[in-house]
C-alpha positions as CSV (number, residue, x, y, z in Angstrom):
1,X,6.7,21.2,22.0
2,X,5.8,24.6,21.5
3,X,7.0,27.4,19.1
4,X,8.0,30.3,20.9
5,X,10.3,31.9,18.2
6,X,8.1,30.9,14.7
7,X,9.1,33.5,11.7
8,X,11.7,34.7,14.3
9,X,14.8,35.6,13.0
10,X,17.8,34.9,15.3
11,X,21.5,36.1,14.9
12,X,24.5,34.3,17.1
13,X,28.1,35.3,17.7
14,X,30.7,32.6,17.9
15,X,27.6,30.1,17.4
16,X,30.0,26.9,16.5
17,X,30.7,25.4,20.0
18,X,29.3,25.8,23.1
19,X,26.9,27.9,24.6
20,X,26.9,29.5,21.3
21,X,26.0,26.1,19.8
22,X,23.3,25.2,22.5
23,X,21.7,28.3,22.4
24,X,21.2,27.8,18.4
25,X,19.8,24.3,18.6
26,X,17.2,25.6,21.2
27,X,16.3,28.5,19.4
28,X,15.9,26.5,15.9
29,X,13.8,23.5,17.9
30,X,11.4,26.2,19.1
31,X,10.8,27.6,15.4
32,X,13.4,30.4,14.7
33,X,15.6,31.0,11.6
34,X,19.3,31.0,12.8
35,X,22.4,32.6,11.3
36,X,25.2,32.0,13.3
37,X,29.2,33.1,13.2
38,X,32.3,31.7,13.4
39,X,35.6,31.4,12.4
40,X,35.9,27.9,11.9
41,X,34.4,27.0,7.9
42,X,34.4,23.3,8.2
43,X,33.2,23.1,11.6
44,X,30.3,25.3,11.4
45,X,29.1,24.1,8.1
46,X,28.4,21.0,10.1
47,X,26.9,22.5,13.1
48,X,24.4,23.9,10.8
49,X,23.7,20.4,8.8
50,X,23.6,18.5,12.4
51,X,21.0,22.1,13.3
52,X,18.8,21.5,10.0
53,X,18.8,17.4,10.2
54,X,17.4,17.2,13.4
55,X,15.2,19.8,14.0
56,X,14.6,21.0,10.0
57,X,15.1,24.8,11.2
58,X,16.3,27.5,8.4
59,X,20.1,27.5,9.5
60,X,22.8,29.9,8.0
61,X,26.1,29.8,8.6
62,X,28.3,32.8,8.6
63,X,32.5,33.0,8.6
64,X,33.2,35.7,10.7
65,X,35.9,37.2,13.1
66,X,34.1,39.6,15.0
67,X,37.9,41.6,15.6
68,X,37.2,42.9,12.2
69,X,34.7,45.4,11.8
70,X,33.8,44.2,7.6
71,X,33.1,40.9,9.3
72,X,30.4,42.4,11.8
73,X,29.1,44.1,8.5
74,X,29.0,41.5,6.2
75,X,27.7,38.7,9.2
76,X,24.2,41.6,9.4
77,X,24.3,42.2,5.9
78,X,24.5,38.2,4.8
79,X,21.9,37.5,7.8
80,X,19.5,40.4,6.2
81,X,19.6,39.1,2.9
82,X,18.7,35.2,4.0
83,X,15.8,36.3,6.1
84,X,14.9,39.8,6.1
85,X,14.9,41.0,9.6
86,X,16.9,40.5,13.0
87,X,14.7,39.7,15.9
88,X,17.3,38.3,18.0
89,X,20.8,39.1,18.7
90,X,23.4,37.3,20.8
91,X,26.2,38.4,21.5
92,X,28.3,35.8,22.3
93,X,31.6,35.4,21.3
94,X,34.2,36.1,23.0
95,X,37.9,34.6,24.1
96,X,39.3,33.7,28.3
97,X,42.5,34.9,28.8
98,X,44.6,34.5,31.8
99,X,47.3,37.5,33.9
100,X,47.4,39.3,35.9
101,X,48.0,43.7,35.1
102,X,51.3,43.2,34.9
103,X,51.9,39.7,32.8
104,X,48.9,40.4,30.3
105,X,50.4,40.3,27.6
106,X,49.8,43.4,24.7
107,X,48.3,40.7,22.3
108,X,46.0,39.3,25.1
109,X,44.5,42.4,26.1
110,X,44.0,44.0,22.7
111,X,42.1,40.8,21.5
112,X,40.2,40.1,24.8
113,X,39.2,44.3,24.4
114,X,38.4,43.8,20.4
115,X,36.6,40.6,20.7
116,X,34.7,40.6,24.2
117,X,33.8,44.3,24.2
118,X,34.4,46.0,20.7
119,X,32.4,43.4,18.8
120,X,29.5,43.5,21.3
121,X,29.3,47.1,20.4
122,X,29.7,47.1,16.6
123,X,26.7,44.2,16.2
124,X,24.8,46.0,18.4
125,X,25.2,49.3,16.7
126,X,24.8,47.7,13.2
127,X,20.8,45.6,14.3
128,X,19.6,48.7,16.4
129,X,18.6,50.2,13.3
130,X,16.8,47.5,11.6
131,X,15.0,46.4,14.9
132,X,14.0,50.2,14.8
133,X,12.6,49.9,11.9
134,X,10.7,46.5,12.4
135,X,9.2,48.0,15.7
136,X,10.5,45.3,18.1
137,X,14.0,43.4,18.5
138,X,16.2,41.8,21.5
139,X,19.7,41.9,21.9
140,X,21.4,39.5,24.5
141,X,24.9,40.0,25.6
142,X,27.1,37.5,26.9
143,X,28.7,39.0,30.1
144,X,30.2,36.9,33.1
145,X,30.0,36.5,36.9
146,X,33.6,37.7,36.9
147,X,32.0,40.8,35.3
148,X,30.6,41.5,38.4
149,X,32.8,40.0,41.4
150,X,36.1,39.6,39.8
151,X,38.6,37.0,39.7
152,X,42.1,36.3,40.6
153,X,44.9,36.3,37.3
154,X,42.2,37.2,34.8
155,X,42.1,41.0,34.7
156,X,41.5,41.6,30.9
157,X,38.6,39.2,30.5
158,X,37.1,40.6,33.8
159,X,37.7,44.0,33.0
160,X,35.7,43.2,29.2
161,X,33.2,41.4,30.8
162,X,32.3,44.1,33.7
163,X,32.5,46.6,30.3
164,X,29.8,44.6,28.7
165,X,27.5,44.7,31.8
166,X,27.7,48.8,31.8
167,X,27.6,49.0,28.4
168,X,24.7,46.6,28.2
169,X,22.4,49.4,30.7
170,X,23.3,52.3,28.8
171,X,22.1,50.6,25.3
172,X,18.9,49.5,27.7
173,X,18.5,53.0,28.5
174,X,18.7,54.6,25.2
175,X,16.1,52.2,23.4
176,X,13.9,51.1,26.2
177,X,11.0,53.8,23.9
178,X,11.9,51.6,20.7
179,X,10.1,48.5,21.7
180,X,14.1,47.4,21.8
181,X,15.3,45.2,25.1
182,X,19.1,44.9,26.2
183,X,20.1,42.6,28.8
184,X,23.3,40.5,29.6
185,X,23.2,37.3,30.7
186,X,26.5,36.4,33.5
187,X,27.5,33.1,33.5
188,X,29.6,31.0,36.0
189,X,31.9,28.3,35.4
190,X,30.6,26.8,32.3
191,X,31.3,23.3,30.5
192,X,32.9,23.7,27.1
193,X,35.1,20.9,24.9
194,X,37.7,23.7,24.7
195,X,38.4,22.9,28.5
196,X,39.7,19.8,27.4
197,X,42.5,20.4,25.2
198,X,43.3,24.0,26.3
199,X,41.9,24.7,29.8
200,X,39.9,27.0,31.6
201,X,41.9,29.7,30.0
202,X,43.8,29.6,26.3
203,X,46.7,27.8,26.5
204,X,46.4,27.3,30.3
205,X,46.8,23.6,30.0
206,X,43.8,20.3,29.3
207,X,42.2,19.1,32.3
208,X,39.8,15.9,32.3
209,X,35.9,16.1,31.9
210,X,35.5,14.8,35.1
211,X,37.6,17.5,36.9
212,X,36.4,20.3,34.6
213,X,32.8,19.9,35.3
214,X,33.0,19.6,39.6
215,X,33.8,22.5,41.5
216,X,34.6,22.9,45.4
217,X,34.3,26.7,44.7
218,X,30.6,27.0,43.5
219,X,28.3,26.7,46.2
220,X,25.8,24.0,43.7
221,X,29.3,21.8,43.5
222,X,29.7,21.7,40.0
223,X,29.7,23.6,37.0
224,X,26.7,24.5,34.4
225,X,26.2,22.7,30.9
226,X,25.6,24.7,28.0
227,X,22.2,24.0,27.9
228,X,21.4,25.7,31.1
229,X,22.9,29.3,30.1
230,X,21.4,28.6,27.0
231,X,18.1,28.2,28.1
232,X,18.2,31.7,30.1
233,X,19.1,33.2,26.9
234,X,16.3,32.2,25.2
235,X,13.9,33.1,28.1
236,X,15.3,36.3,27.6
237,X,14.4,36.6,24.1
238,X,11.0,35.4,24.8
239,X,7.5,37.4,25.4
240,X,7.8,35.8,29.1
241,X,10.6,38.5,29.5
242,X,8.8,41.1,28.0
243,X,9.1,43.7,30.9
244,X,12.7,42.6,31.5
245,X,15.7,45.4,29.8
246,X,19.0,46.7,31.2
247,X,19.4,43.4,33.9
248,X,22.5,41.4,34.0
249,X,21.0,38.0,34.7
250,X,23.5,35.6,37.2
251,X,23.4,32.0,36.2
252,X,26.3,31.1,38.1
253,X,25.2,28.3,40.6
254,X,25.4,30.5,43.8
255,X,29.2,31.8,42.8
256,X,28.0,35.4,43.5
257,X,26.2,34.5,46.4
258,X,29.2,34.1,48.4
């Protein structure tokens, strides 16, 4: 196996489940020092012992909502003074909520706005500095398909998610001549344990495994694991992508296609 990320310091958003979680086991298995947030203590103090005892990576765990701006502080802050430097950002948490304009509900939209879009924006401005001052850095956001094409009774999230792609260019633009690369990665229908006890949306209602991961709509007939978008984020981050800034990158199965 090789090392692509050795002495490469990587910082995760919403790192405890998911693609979150995938996307910091791969990084740490190919040499990278990971801090990682969330806002569950017990469960991501044992995401990062599970990280550490199988692949004996540098693994920080970091309690964080990123609604709050002191937690998007102190999550750079506590990831600086672990390791130093911020190669890697990803942007990656973020909350599925469903409604349409008129039954969003005030609550819904300010947190799908504050969490999908604001906190993308806050990390971002908070690392931009440092990786100007190390010469080099990578930031990642986490956009959707839906960001690009839309979706029935989903307006806020699609309406973050198409924010995150536009505001992922602009940041592309302005620090293309810092050695700093900005890209979004667009996910489609993607394989999380959440499905399973809340839906595809919050509190839209469990479905089985075996329902949640087919799919007559996407064109491959099911949808992704973790893993998969995982693995585009880390090509991303990787010298491979070197020439590669202000792309939102589909990983959707052929969803867009259509």
């Amino acid at each position: 196996m090789g090392y692509r990320f050795q002495n490469r310091v990587v910082l995760i958003t919403g790192g405890t489940s998911g693609i979150g979680q995938a996307t910091a086991e791969l990084f740490a298995a190919e040499g990278a020092r990971v801090a990682f947030t969330g806002r569950r203590t017990s469960l991501g103090q044992a995401v990062a012992r599970q990280i550490d005892a199988i692949h004996h990576a540098k693994v920080l765990y970091i309690l964080a909502d990123h609604r709050l701006p002191e937690d998007c502080e102190r999550a750079v802050a506590e990831t600086m003074d672990a390791f130093g430097r911020i190669d890697v950002l990803f942007n990656n948490a973020g909350i599925v909520v469903s409604g349409t304009a008129e039954n969003t509900k005030e609550e819904d939209w300010k947190d799908t706005l504050a969490l999908n879009v604001t906190a993308v924006w806050r990390m971002s401005r908070l690392v931009i500095p440092i990786m100007r001052d190390q010469g080099v850095g990578v930031i990642i956001n986490n956009a959707s398909d839906w960001g690009i094409v839309g979706a029935r009774e989903a307006v806020a999230y699609c309406a973050s998610k198409g924010a995150v792609i536009q505001m992922t260019k602009a940041m592309a633009l302005d620090h293309a001549q810092e050695n700093i690369r900005v890209n979004a990665i667009c996910p489609g229908d993607t394989f999380v344990e959440r499905w399973l006890k809340e839906g595809y949306f919050r509190h839209s209602g469990g479905v089985t495994e075996e329902e949640a991961r087919k799919s007559d709509e996407i064109p491959l007939g099911r949808v992704a694991d973790v893993r998969e978008i995982a693995q585009v984020v880390l090509f991303l981050a990787s010298e491979e992508a070197s020439f590669i800034t202000g792309t939102a990158m589909v990983v959707d199965g052929g969803n867009t296609a259509q």
